[in-house]
C-alpha positions in Angstrom: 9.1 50.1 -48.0 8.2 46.1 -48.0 11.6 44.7 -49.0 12.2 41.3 -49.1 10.1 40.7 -45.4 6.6 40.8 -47.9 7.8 38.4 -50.5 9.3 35.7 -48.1 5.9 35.5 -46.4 3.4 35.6 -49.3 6.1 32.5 -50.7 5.4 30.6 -47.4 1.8 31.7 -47.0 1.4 30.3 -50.4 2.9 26.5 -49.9 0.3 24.2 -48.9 1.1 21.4 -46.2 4.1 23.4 -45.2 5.1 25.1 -42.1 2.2 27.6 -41.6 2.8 30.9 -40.2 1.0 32.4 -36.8 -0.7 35.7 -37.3 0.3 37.0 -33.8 3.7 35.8 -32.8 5.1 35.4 -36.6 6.8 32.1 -35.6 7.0 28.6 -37.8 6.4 25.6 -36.1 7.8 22.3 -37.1 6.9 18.9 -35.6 10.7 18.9 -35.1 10.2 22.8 -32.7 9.6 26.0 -33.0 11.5 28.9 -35.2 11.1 32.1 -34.8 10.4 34.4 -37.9 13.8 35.8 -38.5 12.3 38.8 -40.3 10.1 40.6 -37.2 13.4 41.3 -35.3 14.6 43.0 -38.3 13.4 46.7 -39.1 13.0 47.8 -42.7 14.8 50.6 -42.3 17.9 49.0 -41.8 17.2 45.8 -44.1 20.2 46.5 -46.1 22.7 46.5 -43.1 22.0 43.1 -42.5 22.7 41.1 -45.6 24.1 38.2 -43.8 22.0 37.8 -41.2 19.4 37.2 -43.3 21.3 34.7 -45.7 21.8 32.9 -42.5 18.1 32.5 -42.0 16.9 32.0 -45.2 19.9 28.7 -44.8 18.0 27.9 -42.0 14.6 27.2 -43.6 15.9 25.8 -46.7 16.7 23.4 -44.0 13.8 23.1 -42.6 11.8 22.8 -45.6 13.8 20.3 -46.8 12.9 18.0 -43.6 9.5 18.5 -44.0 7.8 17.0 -46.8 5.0 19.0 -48.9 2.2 16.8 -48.3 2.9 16.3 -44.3 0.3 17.7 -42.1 1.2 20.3 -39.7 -0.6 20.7 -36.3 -0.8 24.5 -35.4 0.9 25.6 -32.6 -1.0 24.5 -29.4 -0.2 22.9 -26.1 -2.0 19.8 -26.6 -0.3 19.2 -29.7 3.5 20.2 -28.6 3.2 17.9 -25.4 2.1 14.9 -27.2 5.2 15.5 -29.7 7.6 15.7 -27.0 6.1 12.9 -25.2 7.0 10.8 -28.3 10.1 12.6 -29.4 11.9 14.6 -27.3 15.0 15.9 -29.3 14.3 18.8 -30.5 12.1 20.8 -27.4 14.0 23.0 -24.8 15.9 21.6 -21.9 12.8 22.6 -19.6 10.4 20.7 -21.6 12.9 17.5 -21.0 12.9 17.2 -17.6 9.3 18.1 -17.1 8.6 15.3 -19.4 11.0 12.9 -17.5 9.3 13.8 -14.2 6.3 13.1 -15.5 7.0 9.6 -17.2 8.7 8.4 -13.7 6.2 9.9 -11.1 3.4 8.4 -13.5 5.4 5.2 -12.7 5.2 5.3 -9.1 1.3 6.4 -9.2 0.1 4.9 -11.8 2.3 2.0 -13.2 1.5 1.6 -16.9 1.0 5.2 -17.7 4.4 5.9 -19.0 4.4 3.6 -21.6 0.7 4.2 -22.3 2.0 7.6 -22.9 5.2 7.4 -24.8 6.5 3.5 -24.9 5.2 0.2 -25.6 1.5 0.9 -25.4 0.3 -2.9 -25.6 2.6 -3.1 -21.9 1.4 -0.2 -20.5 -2.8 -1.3 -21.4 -1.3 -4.4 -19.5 0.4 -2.9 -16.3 -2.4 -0.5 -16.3 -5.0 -3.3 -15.6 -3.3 -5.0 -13.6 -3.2 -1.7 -11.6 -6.4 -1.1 -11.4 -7.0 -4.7 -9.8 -4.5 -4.1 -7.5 -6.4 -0.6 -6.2 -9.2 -2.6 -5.9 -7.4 -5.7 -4.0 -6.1 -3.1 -1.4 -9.2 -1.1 -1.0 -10.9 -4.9 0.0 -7.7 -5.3 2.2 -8.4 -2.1 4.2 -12.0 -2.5 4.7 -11.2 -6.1 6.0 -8.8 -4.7 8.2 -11.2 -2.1 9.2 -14.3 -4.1 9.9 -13.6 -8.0 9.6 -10.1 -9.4 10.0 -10.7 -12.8 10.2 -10.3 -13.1 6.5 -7.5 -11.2 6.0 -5.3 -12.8 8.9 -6.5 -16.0 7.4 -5.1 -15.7 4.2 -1.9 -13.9 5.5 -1.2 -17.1 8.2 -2.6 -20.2 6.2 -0.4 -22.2 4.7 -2.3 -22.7 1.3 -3.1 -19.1 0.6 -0.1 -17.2 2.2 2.5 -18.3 -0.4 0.0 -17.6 -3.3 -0.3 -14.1 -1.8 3.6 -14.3 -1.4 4.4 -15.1 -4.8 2.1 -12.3 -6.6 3.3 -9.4 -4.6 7.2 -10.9 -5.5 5.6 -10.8 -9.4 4.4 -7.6 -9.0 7.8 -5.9 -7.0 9.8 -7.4 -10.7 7.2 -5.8 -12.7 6.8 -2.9 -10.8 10.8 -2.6 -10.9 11.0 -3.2 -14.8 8.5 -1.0 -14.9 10.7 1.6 -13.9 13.8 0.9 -15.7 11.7 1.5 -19.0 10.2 4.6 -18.0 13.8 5.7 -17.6 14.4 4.5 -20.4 11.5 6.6 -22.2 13.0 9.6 -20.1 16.3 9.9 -22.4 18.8 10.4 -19.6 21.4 11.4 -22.2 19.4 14.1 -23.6 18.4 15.8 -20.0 21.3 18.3 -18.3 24.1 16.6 -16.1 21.5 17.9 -12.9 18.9 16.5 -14.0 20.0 13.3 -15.4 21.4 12.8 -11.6 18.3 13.5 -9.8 16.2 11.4 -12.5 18.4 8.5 -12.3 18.8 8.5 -7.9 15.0 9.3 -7.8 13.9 5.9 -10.0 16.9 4.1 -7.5 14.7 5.4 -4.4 11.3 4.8 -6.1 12.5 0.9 -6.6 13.6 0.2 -3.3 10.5 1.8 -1.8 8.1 0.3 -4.2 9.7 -2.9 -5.1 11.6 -3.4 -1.8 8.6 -3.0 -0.2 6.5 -5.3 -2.1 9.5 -7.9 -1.8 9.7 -7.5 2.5 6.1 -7.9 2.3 6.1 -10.9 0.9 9.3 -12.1 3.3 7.5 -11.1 6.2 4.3 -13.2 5.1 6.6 -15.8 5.0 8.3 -15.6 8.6 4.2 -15.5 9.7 3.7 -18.7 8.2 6.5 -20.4 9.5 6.0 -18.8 12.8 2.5 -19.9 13.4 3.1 -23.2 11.9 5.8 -24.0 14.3 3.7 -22.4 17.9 0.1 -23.0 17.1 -1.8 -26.3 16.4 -4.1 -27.4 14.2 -8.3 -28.6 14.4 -11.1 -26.6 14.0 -11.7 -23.0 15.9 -12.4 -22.3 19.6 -15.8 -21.6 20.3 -16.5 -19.4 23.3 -17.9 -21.3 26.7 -21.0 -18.7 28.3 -19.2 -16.0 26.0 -15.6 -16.2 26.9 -12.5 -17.8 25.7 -10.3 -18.9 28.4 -6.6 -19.5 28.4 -4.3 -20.9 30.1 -0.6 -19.1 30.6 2.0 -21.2 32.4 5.5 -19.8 32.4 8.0 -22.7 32.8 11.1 -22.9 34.8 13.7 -25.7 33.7 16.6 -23.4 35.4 19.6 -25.7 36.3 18.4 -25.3 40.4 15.3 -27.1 39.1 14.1 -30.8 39.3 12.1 -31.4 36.1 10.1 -29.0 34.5 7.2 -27.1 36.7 4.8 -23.8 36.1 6.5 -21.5 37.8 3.5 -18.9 37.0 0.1 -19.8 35.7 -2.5 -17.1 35.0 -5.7 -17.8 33.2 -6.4 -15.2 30.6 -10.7 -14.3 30.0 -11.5 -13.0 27.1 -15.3 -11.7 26.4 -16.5 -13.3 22.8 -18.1 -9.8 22.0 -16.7 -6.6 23.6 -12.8 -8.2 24.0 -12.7 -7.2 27.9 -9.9 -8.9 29.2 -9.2 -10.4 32.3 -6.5 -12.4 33.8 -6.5 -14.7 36.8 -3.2 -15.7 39.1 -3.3 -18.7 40.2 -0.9 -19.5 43.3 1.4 -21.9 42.6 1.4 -23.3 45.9 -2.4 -23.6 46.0 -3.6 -26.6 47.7 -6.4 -29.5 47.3 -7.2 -28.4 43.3 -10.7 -30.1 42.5 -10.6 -31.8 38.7 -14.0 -31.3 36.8 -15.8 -34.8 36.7 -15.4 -35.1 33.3 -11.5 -34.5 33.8 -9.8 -37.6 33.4 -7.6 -36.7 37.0 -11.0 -37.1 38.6 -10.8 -40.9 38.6 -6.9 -40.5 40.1 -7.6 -37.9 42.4 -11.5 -37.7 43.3 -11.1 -36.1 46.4 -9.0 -33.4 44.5 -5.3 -33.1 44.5 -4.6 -34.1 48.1 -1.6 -36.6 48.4 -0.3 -34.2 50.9 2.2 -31.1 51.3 3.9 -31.9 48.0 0.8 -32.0 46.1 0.7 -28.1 45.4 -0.9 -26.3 41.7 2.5 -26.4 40.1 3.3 -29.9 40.7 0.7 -31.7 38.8 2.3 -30.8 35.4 5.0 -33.0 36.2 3.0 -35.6 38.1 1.1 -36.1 35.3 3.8 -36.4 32.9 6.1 -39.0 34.7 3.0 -40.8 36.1 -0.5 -40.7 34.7 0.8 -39.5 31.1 -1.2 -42.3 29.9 -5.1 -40.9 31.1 -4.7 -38.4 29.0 -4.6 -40.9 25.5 -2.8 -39.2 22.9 -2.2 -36.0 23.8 1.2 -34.2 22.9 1.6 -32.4 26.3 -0.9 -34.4 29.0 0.7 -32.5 31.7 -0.3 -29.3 30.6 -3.8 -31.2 30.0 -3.6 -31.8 33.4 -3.1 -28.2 34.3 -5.9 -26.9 32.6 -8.4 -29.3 34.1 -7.0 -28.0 37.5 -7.5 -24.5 37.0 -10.8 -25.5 35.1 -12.0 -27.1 38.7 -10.8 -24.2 40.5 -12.1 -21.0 39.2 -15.2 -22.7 38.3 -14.8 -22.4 34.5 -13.9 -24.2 31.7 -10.4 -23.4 30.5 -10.3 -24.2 26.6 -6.3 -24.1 25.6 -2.9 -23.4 26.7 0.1 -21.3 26.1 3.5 -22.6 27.7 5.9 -19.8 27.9 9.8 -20.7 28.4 10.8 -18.1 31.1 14.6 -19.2 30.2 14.0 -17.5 26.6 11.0 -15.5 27.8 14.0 -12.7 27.9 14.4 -13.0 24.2 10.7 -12.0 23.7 11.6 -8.7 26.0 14.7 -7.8 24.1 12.8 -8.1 20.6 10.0 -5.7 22.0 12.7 -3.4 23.0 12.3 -3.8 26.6 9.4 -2.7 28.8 8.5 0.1 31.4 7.3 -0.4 34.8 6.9 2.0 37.8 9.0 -0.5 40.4 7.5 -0.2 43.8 10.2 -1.8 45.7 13.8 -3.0 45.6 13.7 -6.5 43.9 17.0 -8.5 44.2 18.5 -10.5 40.8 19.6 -13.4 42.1 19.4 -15.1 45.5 17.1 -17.9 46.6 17.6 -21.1 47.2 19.2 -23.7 45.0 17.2 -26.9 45.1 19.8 -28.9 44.4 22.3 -28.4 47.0 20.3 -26.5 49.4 22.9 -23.3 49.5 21.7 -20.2 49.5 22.1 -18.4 45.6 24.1 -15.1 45.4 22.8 -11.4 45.0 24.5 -10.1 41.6 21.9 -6.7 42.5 19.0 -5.3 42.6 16.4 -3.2 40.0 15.7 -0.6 42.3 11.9 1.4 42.9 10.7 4.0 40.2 9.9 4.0 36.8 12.6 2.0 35.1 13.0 0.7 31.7 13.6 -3.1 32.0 15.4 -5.3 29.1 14.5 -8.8 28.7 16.9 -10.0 31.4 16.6 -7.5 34.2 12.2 -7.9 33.5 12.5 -12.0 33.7 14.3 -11.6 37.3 11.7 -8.8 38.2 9.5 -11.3 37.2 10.9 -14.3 39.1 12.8 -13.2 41.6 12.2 -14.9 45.3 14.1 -13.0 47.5 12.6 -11.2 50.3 9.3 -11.8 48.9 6.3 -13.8 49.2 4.9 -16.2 46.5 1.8 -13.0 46.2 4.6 -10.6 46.0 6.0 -12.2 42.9 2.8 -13.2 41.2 1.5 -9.3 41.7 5.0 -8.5 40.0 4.6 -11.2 36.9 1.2 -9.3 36.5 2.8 -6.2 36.3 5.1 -7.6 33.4 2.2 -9.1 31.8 0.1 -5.9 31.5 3.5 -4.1 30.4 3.7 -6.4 27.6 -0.1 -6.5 26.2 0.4 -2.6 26.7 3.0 -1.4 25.1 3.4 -4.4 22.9 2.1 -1.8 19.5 1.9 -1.7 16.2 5.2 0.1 15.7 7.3 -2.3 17.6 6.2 -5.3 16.1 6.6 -4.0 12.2 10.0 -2.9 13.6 10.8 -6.0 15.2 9.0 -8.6 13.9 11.6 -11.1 12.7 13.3 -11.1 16.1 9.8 -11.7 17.9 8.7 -13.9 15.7 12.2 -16.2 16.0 12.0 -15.6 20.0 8.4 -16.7 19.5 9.1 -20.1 18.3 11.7 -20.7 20.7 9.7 -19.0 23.8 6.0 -20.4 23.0 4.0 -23.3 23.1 0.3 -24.0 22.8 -2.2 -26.0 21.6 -4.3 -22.9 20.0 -5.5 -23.5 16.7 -4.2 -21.5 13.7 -8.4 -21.3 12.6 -8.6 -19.4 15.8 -5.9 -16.2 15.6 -8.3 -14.2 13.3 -10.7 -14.5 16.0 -8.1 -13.6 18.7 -6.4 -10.7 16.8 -9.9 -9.0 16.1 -10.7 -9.3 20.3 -7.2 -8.1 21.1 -8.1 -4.8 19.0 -11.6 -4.5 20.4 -9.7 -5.2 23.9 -7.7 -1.5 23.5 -10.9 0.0 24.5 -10.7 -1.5 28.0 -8.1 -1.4 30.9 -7.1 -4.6 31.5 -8.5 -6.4 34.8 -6.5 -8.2 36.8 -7.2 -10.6 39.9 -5.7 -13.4 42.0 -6.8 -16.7 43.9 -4.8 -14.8 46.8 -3.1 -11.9 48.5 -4.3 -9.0 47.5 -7.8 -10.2 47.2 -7.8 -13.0 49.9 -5.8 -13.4 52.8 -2.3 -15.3 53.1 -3.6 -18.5 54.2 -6.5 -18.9 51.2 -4.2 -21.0 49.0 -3.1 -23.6 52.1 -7.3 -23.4 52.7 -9.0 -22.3 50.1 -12.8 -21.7 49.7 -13.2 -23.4 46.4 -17.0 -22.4 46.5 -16.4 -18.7 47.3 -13.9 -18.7 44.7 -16.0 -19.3 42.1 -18.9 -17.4 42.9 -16.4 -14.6 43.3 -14.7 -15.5 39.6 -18.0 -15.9 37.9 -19.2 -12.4 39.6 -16.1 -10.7 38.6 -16.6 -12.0 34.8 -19.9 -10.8 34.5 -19.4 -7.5 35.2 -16.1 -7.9 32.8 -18.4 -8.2 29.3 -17.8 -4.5 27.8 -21.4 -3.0 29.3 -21.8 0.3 30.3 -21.7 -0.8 34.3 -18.4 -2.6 33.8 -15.9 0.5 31.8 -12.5 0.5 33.3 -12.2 3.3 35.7 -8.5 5.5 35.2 -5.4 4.3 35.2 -3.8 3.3 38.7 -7.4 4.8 39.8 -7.8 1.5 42.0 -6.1 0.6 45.2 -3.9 -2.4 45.7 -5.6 -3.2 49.1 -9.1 -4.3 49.9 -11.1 -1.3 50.6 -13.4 -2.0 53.9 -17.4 -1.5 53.9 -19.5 -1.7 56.9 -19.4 -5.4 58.5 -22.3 -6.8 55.9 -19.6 -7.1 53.5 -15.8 -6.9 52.1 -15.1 -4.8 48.6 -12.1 -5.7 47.0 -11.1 -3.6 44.4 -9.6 -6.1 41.7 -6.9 -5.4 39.8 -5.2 -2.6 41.5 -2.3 -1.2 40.7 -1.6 -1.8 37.8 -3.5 0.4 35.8 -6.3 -1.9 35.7 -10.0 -1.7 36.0 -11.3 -1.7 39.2 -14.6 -4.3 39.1 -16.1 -4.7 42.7 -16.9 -8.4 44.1 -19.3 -8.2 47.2 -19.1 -10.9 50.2 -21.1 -11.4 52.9 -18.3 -12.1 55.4 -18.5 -15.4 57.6 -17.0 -16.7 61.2 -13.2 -16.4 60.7 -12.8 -14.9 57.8 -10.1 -12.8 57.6 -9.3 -9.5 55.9 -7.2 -9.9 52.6 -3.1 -9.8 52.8 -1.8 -6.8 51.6 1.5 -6.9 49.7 5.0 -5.3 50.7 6.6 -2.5 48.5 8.7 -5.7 47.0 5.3 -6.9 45.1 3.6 -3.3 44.4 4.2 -1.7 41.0 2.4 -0.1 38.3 2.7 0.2 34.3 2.7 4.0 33.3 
């Protein structure tokens, strides 16, 4: 029996440029979908009991015969073919087919902008984004090999003032096209034709893929712009620093203008070393009560003071910033800050070296710079009082509002400036072994994390906390040495107790002082002799040889590298001071 299931396909069979049919799965395929042959689910045997059913489908293509014109091509069934024609019309595929397709139009947009409307939009747009795509893969793979093996460039252009808002106005062009971008491809996605699920997830998921893509793009180019301000306001201008017998040398004074103060004086200085090539760091603490500072000859205080800076008790380290400024301002021509000139030319004749720039640190907002880190941890050694000392304006003794007590303790900017500062049942060594401590705190835990996280408030406590006279030509330079420097402890050392003995400043050996500072550096340039031994691995105290000589181990305690300086000792030398539990402390 053949029935009326032989004569409706030889009819079709016989219609060229009309729906074709498949020799396996008896289906018609339309560019409009797919119809199954209505006649294979129907047995011969019981044709005649289902009349209506098949008046239904022989409706059904009459339909679709009449949408299809005679002399249209159509593609055989394949999936090639059936993607590209829901790509470019959706309506008529199945539900799954929609939101596949949707998925891929919007995560081709965050991978690849450009490829959604390569694929199913505006073509001449998407051949644009695509390009400019592709440039941008390129752009960031020359960004990450900069950052990987020269910085200087890079920082350059992220901190100058000609290129940084170039660079800031491209990626604000690119987070509106990448946005618009997006928007289109949901538009090409056909919200209204996906299920009430899916059009929610398609619909939150471009809202998240914006504020990722183009949010981020956008705080990019914001944060470039708080770096340029920032550096513009703290560092100076002029050409590069150029390393004296391979080092860069700084100067770090922290200033204390409290109320209890006359004028503004240095309460801590410490002259930071840097090695040119290997970025071994080490600082130097200079006393501020040090006595009878030599100026280089070429210092323009060497005509004033010849002799060195000996007009008697009052004549101490910290008090030639402000002798300077109220008296001999004019030596010093037109510079913007000739007392902190001054102070580099003192601890310049000193250590023996030449110190090359400054950085003046406001201790009165140094707290803000500790808050925006999010605080620091040291392992306290002794009780250190907040508060107390004596006011130097009415000569009454300053009350005790408490104490940071021993252990490790996590210190916020206002409890780590009094650890810092405090005077209270302390000597002047005491307090400068503590301000090391916060120093290597800071450099240590000061990390990438934090300062993405808190970079706005750092870089606003920044402008407020820091001066210098650092060029802006010079931070690439400085940035790439601070990275090199991770692979070293840092070294730390002082023109006193621990390392000399508690008279030194009053008397100090100028000549043994440098010859121990230059010996010290030497071995502090990145070689294989000089790599920082563990953490806390050094002693705070001098550590005694036979009596041809005096070890010190530099740097102790504070999870520094231990770097040896040999003396051979003379008539009435004396061993060094040690500290009391009030100036020992550690950074874990």
């Amino acid at each position: 029996m053949t029935g009326p299931h032989e004569s409706r396909n030889s009819e079709y069979q016989g219609r060229s440029g009309r729906a074709s049919r498949h020799p396996d799965d008896l289906r018609f395929e339309e560019p409009y979908g797919r119809y199954d042959d209505p006649y294979d689910a129907v047995d011969d045997d019981s044709y005649g009991e289902h009349d209506d059913r098949y008046d239904e489908y022989d409706e059904q293509y009459d339909d679709v015969l009449g949408e299809v014109g005679a002399d249209e091509n159509i593609p055989r069934f394949n999936r090639v073919a059936s993607w590209h024609d829901a790509l470019i019309n959706p309506r008529f595929t199945s539900p799954q087919a929609r939101n596949k397709r949707a998925a891929l139009l919007l995560g081709g947009t965050l991978l690849v902008p450009g490829s959604a409307q390569v694929s199913a939009g505006n073509r001449r747009l998407g051949r644009i984004a695509l390009t400019v795509t592709v440039v941008c893969w390129v752009l960031l793979l020359l960004v990450l090999l900069s950052a990987l093996f020269w910085r200087t460039p890079l920082i350059f252009l992220a901190t100058n003032g000609l290129t940084s808002p170039v660079v800031s106005i491209c990626l604000v062009a690119l987070a509106i096209g990448w946005g618009l971008l997006f928007l289109d491809a949901l538009r090409l996605a056909r919200p209204g034709l996906l299920s009430s699920k899916a059009r929610t997830v398609a619909i939150v998921s471009t809202i998240v893929a914006m504020v990722v893509t183009s949010g981020g793009l956008g705080y990019t180019a914001h944060l470039l712009n708080v770096t340029r301000s920032t550096v513009g306001e703290i560092f100076g201008g002029g050409l590069p620093f150029r390393p004296v017998d391979g080092r860069y040398n700084i100067m770090l004074m922290g200033a204390d203008a409290g109320a209890d103060r006359v004028g503004l004086r240095p309460d801590s200085m410490t002259i930071l070393s840097i090695d040119a090539k290997s970025g071994q760091t080490v600082t130097i603490s200079l006393p501020r009560n040090l006595q009878n500072v030599p100026f280089p000859e070429d210092s323009p205080m060497h005509d004033v003071y010849p002799d060195g800076y000996n007009c008697g008790d009052e004549c101490l380290l910290n008090a030639v910033y402000t002798d300077v400024t109220e008296n001999h301002a004019d030596v010093y021509g037109d510079a913007e800050d000739p007392g902190a000139e001054a102070m580099m030319d003192a601890a310049s004749g000193a250590l023996g070296i030449d110190v090359q720039g400054y950085a003046m640190i406001d201790m009165a907002g140094f707290e803000q710079l500790i808050d925006a880190m999010g605080g620091i941890t040291i392992d306290v050694g002794g009780q250190v009082p907040i508060g107390g000392g004596t006011n130097e304006l009415t000569g009454l003794p300053n009350p005790i509002d408490g104490y940071i007590e021993p252990g490790v303790q996590h210190l916020d900017g206002y409890h780590a400036l009094w650890y810092a500062r405090s005077r209270e049942g302390a000597s002047d060594y005491d307090r400068q072994a503590r301000q090391r401590c916060v120093q290597t705190a800071m450099l240590k835990q000061l990390n990438p994390v934090n300062v993405v996280a808190k970079f706005e408030e750092m870089a606003a406590a920044g402008t407020q906390v820091v001066r210098t006279d650092i060029p802006q030509s010079s931070i690439g330079s400085f940035v790439d040495l601070a990275v090199q420097a991770q692979d070293y402890e840092l070294v730390g050392y002082a023109a006193g107790p621990p390392y000399y003995d508690a008279m030194f400043p009053t008397y100090p050996d100028y000549d043994l002082l440098h010859a121990d500072v230059a010996e010290m550096l030497a071995n502090a340039d990145g070689s294989e002799d000089a790599q920082p031994a563990p953490a806390g691995a050094a002693s705070t105290t001098a550590q005694g040889t036979d009596s041809a000589g005096t070890t010190l181990a530099l740097g102790g305690g504070l999870g520094s590298q231990a770097l040896p300086v040999t003396r051979t000792e003379t008539e009435g030398t004396t061993a060094p001071t040690e500290l009391s539990e009030n100036g020992t402390c550690s950074v874990p």
